[in-house]
C-alpha positions as CSV (number, residue, x, y, z in Angstrom):
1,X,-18.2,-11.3,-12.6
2,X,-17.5,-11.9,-16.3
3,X,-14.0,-13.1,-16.8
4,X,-11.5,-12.2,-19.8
5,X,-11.1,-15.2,-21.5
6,X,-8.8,-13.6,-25.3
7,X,-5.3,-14.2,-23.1
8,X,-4.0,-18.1,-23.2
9,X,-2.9,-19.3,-19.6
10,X,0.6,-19.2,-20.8
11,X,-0.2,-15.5,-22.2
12,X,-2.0,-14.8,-18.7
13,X,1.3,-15.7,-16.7
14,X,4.1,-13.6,-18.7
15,X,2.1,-11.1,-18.1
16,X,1.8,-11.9,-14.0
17,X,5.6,-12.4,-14.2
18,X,6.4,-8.4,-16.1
19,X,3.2,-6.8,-14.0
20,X,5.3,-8.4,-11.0
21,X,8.7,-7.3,-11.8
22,X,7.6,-3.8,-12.4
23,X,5.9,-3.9,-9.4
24,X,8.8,-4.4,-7.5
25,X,10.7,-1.6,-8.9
26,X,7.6,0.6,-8.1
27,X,7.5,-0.3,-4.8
28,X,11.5,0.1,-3.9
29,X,10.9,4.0,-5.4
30,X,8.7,4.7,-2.8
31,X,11.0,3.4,0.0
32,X,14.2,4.0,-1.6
33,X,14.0,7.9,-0.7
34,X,13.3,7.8,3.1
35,X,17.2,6.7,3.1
36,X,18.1,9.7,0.9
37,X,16.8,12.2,2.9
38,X,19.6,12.8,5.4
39,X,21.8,13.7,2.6
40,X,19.2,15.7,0.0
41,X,18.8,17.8,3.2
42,X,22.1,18.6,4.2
43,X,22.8,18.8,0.2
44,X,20.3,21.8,-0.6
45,X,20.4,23.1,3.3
46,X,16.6,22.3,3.6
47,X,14.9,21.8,7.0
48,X,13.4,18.3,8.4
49,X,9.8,19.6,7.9
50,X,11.0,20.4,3.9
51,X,12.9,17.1,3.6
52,X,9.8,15.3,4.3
53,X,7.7,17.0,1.3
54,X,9.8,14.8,-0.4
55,X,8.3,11.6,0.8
56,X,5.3,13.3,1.7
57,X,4.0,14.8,-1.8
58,X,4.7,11.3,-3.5
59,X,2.8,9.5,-0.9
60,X,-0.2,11.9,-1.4
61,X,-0.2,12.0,-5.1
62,X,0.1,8.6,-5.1
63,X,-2.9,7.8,-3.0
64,X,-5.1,10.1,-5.1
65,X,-3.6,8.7,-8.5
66,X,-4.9,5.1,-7.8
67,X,-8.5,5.9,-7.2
68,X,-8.4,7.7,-10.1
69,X,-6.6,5.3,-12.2
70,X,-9.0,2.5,-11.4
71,X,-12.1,5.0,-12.0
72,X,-10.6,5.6,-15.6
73,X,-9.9,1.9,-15.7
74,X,-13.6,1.5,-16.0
75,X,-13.9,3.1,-19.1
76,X,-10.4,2.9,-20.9
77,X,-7.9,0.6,-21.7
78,X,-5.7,-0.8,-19.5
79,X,-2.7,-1.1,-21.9
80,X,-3.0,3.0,-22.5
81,X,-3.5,3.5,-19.0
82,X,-0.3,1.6,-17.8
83,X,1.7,3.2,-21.3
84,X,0.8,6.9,-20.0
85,X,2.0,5.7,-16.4
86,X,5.1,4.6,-16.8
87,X,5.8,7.4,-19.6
88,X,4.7,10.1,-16.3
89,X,6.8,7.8,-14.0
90,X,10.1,8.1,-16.3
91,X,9.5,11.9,-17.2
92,X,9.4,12.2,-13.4
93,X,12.8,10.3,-13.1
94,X,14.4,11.9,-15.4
95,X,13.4,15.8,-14.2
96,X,14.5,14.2,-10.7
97,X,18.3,12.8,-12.3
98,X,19.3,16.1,-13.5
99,X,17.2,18.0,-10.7
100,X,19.6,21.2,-9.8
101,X,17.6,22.6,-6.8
102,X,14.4,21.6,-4.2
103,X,11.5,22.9,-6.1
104,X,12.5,20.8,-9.1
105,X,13.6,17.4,-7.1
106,X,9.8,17.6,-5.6
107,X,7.9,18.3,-9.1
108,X,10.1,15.2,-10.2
109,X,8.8,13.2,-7.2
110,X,4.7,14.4,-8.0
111,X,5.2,13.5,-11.7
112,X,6.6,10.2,-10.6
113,X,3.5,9.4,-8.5
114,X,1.1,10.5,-10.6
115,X,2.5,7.9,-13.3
116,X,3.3,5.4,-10.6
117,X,0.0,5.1,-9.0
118,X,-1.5,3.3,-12.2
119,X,0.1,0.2,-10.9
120,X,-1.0,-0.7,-7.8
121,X,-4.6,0.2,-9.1
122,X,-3.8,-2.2,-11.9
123,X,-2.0,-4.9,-9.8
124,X,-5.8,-5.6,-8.3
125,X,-7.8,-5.0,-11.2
126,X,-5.5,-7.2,-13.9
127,X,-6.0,-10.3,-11.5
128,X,-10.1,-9.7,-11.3
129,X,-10.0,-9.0,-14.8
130,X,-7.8,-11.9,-16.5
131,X,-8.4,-14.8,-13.9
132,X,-11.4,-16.8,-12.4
133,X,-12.5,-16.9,-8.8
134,X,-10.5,-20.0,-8.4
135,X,-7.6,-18.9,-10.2
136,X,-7.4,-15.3,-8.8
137,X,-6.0,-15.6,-5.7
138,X,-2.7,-17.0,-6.8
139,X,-2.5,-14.3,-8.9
140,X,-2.8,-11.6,-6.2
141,X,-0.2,-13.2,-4.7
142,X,2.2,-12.6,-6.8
143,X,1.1,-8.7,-6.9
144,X,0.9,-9.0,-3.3
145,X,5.0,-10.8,-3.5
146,X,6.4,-8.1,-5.9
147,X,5.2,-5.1,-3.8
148,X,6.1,-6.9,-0.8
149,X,9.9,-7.5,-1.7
150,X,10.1,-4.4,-3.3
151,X,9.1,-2.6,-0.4
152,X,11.6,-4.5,1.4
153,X,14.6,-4.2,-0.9
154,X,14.6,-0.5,-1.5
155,X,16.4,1.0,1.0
156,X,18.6,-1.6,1.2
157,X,19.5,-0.9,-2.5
158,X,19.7,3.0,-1.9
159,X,22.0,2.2,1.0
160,X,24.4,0.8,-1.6
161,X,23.6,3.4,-4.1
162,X,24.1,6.5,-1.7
163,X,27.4,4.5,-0.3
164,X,28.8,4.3,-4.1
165,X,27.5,7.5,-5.9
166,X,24.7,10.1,-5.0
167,X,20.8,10.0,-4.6
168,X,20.4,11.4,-8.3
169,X,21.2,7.9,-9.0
170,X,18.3,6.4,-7.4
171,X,16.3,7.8,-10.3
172,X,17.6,5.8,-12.9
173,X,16.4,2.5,-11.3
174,X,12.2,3.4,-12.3
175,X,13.5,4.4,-15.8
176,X,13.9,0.0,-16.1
177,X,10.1,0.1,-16.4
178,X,10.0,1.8,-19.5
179,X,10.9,-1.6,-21.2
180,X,8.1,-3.1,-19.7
181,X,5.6,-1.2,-21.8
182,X,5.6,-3.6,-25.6
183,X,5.0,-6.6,-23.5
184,X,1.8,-5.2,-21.5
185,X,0.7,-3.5,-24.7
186,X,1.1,-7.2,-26.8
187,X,-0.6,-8.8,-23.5
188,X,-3.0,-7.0,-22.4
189,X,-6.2,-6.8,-24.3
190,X,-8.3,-4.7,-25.8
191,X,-12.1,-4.5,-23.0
192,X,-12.9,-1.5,-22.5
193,X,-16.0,-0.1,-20.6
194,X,-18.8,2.3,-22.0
195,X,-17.1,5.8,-22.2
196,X,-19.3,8.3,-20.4
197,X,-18.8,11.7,-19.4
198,X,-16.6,12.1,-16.3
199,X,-17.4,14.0,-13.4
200,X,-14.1,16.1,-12.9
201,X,-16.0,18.0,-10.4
202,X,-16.4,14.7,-8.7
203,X,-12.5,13.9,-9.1
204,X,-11.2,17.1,-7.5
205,X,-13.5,17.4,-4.6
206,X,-12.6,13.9,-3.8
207,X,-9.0,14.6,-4.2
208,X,-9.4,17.7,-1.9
209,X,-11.4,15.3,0.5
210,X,-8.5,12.6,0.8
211,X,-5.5,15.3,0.5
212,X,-7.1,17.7,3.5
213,X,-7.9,14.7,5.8
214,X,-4.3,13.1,5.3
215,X,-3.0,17.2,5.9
216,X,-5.3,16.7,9.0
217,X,-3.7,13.5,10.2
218,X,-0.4,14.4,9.6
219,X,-0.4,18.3,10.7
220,X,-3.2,18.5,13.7
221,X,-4.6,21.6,12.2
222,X,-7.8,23.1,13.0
223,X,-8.7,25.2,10.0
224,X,-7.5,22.1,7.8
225,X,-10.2,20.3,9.9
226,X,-12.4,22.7,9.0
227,X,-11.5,22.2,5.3
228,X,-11.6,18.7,5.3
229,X,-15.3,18.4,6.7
230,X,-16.2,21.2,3.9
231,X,-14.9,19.3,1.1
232,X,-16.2,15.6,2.8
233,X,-19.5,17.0,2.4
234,X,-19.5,19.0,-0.5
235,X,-18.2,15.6,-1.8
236,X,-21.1,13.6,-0.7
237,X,-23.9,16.2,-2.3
238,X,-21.9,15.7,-5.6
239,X,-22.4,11.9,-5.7
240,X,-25.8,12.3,-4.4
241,X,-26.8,14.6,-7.4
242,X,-24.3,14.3,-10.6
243,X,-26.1,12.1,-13.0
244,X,-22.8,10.2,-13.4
245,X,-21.1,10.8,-10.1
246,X,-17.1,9.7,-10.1
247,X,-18.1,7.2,-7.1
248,X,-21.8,6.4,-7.8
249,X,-23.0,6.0,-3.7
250,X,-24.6,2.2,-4.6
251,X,-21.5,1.1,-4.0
252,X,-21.1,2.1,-0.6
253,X,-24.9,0.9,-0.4
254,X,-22.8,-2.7,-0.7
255,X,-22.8,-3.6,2.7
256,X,-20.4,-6.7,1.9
257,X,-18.0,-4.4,0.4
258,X,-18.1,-1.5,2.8
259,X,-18.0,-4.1,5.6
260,X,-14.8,-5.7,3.8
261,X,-13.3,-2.5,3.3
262,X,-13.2,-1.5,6.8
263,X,-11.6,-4.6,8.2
264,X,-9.3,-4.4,5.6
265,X,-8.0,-0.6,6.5
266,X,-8.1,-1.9,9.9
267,X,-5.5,-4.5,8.8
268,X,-3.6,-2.4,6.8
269,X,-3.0,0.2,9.6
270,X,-1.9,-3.0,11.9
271,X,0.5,-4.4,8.9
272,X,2.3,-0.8,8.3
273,X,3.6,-1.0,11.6
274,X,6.2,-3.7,9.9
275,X,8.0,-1.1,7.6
276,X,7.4,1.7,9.8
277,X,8.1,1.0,13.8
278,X,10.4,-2.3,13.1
279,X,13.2,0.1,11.5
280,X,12.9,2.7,14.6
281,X,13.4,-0.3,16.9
282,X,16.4,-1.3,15.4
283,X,18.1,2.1,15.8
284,X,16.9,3.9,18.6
285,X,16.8,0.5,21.2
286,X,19.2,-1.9,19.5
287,X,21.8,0.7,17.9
288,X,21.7,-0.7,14.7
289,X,22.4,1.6,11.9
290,X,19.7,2.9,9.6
291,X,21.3,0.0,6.6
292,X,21.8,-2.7,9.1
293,X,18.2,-2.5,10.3
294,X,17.8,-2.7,7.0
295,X,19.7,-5.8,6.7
296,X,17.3,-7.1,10.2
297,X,14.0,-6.6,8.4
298,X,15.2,-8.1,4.8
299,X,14.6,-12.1,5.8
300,X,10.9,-11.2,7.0
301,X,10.0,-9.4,4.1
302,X,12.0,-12.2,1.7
303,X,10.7,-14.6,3.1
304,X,6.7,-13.2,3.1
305,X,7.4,-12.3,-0.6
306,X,8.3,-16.5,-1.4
307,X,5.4,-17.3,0.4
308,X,2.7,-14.9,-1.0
309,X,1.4,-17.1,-4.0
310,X,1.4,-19.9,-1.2
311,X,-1.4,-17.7,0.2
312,X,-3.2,-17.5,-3.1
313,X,-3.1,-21.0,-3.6
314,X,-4.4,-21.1,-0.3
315,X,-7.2,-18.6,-0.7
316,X,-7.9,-20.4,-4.1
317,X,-8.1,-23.8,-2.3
318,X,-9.5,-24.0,0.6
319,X,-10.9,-20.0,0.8
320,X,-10.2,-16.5,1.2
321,X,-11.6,-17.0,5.1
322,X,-9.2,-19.8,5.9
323,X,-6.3,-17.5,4.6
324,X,-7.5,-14.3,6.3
325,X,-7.6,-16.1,9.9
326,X,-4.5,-17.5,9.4
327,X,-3.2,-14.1,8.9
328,X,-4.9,-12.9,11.8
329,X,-3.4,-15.2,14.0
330,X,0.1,-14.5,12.9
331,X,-0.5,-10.9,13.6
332,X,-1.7,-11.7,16.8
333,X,1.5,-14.0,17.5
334,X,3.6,-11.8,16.8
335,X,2.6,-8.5,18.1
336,X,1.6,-11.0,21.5
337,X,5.4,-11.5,21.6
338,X,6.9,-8.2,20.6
339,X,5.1,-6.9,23.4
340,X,7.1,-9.4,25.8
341,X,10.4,-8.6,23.4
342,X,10.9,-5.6,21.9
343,X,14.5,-3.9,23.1
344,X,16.3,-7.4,23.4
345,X,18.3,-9.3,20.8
346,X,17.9,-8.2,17.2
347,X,18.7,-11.5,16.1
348,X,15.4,-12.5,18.0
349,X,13.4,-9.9,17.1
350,X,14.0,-10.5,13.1
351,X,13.1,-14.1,13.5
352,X,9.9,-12.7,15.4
353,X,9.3,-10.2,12.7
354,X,9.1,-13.2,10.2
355,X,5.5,-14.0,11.2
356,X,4.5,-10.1,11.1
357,X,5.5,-9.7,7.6
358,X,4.2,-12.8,6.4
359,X,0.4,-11.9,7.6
360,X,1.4,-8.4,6.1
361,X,1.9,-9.9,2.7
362,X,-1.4,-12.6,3.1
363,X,-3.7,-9.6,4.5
364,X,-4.0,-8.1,1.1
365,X,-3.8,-11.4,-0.9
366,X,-6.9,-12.2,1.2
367,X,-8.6,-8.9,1.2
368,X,-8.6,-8.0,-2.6
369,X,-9.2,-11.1,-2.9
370,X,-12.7,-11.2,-0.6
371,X,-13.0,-7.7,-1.6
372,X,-13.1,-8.6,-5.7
373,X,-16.1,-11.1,-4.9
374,X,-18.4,-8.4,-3.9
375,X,-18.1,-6.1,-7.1
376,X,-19.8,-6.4,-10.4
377,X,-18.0,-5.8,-13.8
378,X,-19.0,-2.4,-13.4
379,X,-17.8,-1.2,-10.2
380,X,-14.3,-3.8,-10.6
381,X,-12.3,-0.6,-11.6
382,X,-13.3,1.9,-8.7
383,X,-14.0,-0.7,-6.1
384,X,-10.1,-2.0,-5.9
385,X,-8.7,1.8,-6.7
386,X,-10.7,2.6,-3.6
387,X,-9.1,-0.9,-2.1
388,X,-5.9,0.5,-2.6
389,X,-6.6,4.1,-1.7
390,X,-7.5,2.8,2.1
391,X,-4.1,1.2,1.9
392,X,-2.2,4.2,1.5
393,X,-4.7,6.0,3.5
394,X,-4.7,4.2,6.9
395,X,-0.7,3.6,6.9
396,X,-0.7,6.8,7.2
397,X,-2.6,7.4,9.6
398,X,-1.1,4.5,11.3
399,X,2.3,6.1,11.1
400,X,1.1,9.5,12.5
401,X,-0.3,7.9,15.4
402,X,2.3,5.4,16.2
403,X,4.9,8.3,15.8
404,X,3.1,10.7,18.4
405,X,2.9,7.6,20.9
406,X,6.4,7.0,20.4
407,X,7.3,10.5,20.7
408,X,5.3,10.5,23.9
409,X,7.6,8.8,26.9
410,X,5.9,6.5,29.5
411,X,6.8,4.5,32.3
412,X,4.1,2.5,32.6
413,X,4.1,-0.4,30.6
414,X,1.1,-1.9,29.6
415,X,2.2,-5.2,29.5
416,X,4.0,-5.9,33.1
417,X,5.4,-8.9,32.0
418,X,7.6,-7.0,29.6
419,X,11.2,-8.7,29.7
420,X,14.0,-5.8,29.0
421,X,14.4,-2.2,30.9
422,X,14.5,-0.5,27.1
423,X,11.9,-0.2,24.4
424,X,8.5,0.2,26.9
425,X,6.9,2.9,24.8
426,X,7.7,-0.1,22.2
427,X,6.0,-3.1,23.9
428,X,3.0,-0.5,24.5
429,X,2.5,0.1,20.6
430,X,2.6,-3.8,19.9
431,X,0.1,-4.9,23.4
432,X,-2.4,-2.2,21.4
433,X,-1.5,-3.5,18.1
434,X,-2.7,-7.1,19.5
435,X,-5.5,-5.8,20.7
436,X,-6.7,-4.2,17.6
437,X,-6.0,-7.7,15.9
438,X,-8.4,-9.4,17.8
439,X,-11.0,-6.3,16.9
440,X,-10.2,-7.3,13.5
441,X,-10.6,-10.9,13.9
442,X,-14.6,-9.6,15.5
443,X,-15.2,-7.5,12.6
444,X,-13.8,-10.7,9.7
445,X,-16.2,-12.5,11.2
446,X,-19.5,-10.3,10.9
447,X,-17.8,-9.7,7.4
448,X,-18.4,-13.4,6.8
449,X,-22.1,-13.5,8.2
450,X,-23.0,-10.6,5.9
451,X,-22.0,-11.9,2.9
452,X,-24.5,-13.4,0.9
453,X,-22.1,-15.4,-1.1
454,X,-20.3,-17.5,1.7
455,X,-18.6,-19.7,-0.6
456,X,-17.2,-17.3,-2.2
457,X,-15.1,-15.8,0.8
């Protein structure tokens, strides 16, 4: 894939170092709300299932907005695509600072995704764009670190917020990224790809097709069922027979990427169980409260964020395949142990949870990396939206099912070595977690053997 070669290495790694702050901030506004919800609720007397719409319509825009951010990356600039994101992000936050009522604090929260979403999408194509195969991975890494820690720190920063003021506050934290924008616009260059028509017909049935199926997932309805396999196929004629389809089927025809893709939503379900279950543990077995589980998780996720550009040098050194099975196996270890463990000592638990959010962190540092290798110039923009639509796309699903298993009590435990009498429906999620790991290891492994380019994985 042809390289960008206009920005200086010293040019290529301010602007690593802003796209990775501003990453970080990104990613703590997606977690710093969860905390807020309590209080929003009781605030504006809304109901659990409206409380969640909060969460819930950001992570869906969101999702949406990065496939089509890196589809319009394909054809635009990347410094007007990140300008008009961050100027949606802060319009968002500031609707949502002086939001007076529920209908406006959620039309604050879709603005802010739809601006938002451009950076992920960007976080994997800047690296493919501006660095080398042997250079790339470190690069990643530090995408990879930022939304790691950010993801990490945010509800431990709206725990302080919501203790000291009110959850209006949390939206003057995204408003920082407004500052970012002259230094990515003096950084980033000018490439752009051939401007064609776009296929907005394309665009909406494909945003009907992700929104219905996460509805699906998250609601168990039958007639959204129904709407979902309506708009999945009405979805697939339209690529089939646009003449410039918004996802042109050849690359689904790339075996190495479809292949990669998979195993990668496979890992990404696996890895959401770190932010998602690890915080439930903490509460409902340990009695921890929501900020000092909070507090339990933090060194894991610190920790995994220091290390991710370790990974890239990794993947960059010795290969994306050596890093990926070294993530594999730290999944494995500690979802092995978790399922002996979980329900006895925090303390032990956090320094468990250490490996799991470590081969969090390397998983996508690997992936997009592997993933990156299989595209042409082309099909960079729309291949890694798509990489980070899964993302979004199968922790959700992940979280729906791990929630209904959780809400489902058992006595049987599937592992019957299983130390403590608490926290069996726990150990069960994390013996079926391992198992899924070694799946994954199966299917990273056939990825390997259909590659054409070996070396380059």
């Amino acid at each position: 894939m042809e390289v960008s070669t206009q920005l200086s290495q010293n040019q290529r790694s301010k602007l690593m170092l802003i796209l990775t702050l501003v990453l970080v901030i990104s990613a703590m506004n997606t977690t710093m709300f969860n905390v807020a919800l309590p209080t929003i609720g009781e605030q504006f007397s809304l109901l659990p299932s409206q409380t969640g719409w909060i969460v819930t319509s950001y992570l869906i825009i969101f999702a949406v907005g990065v496939t089509i951010y890196g589809k319009l990356a394909d054809q635009y600039k990347l410094k007007n695509l990140i300008t008009i994101g961050i100027i949606l992000m802060a319009l968002g936050s500031l609707i949502g600072l002086f939001a007076l009522n529920y209908p406006s604090l959620v039309i604050a929260r879709v603005i802010q995704a739809a601006g938002a979403a451009v950076l992920p999408a960007l976080a994997m194509i800047i690296p493919t764009r501006y660095f080398t195969p042997e250079t790339r991975g470190r690069a990643i890494g530090m995408t990879s670190a930022g939304l790691t820690f950010g993801i990490a720190i945010g509800p431990i920063i709206a725990g302080l917020i919501l203790t000291s003021f009110s959850w209006d506050y949390l939206f003057i934290i995204p408003l920082l990224m407004v500052l970012s924008i002259p230094a990515f616009r003096k950084y980033l260059g000018d490439e752009k790809g051939v401007q064609s028509k776009i296929d907005f017909m394309g665009a909406f049935l494909l945003v009907a097709t992700i929104v219905s199926f996460m509805l699906v997932v998250s609601q168990s309805s039958l007639i959204l069922l129904i709407a979902f396999v309506i708009f999945l196929i009405l979805f697939i004629w339209r690529i089939k027979t646009a003449a410039n389809p918004f996802i042109h089927p050849d690359l689904f025809k790339n075996k190495a990427y479809t292949l990669t893709l998979l195993t990668f939503a496979l890992g990404a379900g696996v890895a959401f169980s770190m932010p998602y279950l690890s915080p439930l543990m903490f509460v409902n077995i340990n009695h921890l409260s929501p900020f000092a589980s909070g507090l339990f998780m933090f060194p894991g996720a610190l920790i995994a964020a220091l290390l991710a550009k370790t990974g890239g040098k990794i993947a960059d050194t010795k290969g994306n395949s050596t890093l990926a099975y070294i993530t594999i196996v730290l999944f494995f270890i500690c979802f092995a142990l978790l399922s002996f463990l979980a329900g006895t000592s925090a303390y032990l638990v956090m320094v468990i949870l250490v490996l799991g959010y470590v081969a969090q962190s390397q998983w996508q540092v690997a992936m997009a990396n592997t993933l990156s290798n299989t595209l042409s110039k082309e099909q960079t923009g729309i291949g890694m939206g798509l990489f980070m639509l899964v993302n979004f796309v199968a922790s959700s699903i992940s979280g729906t099912f791990i929630g209904k298993a959780l809400s489902t009590s058992s006595s049987v435990s599937l592992n019957p070595l299983h130390i403590p009498a608490d926290g069996t429906e726990y150990s069960n999620i994390y013996v079926v977690l391992t198992i899924i790991v070694v799946i994954i290891a199966i299917l990273y492994t056939v990825v390997l053997k259909s590659t054409d380019n070996k070396k380059s994985l």
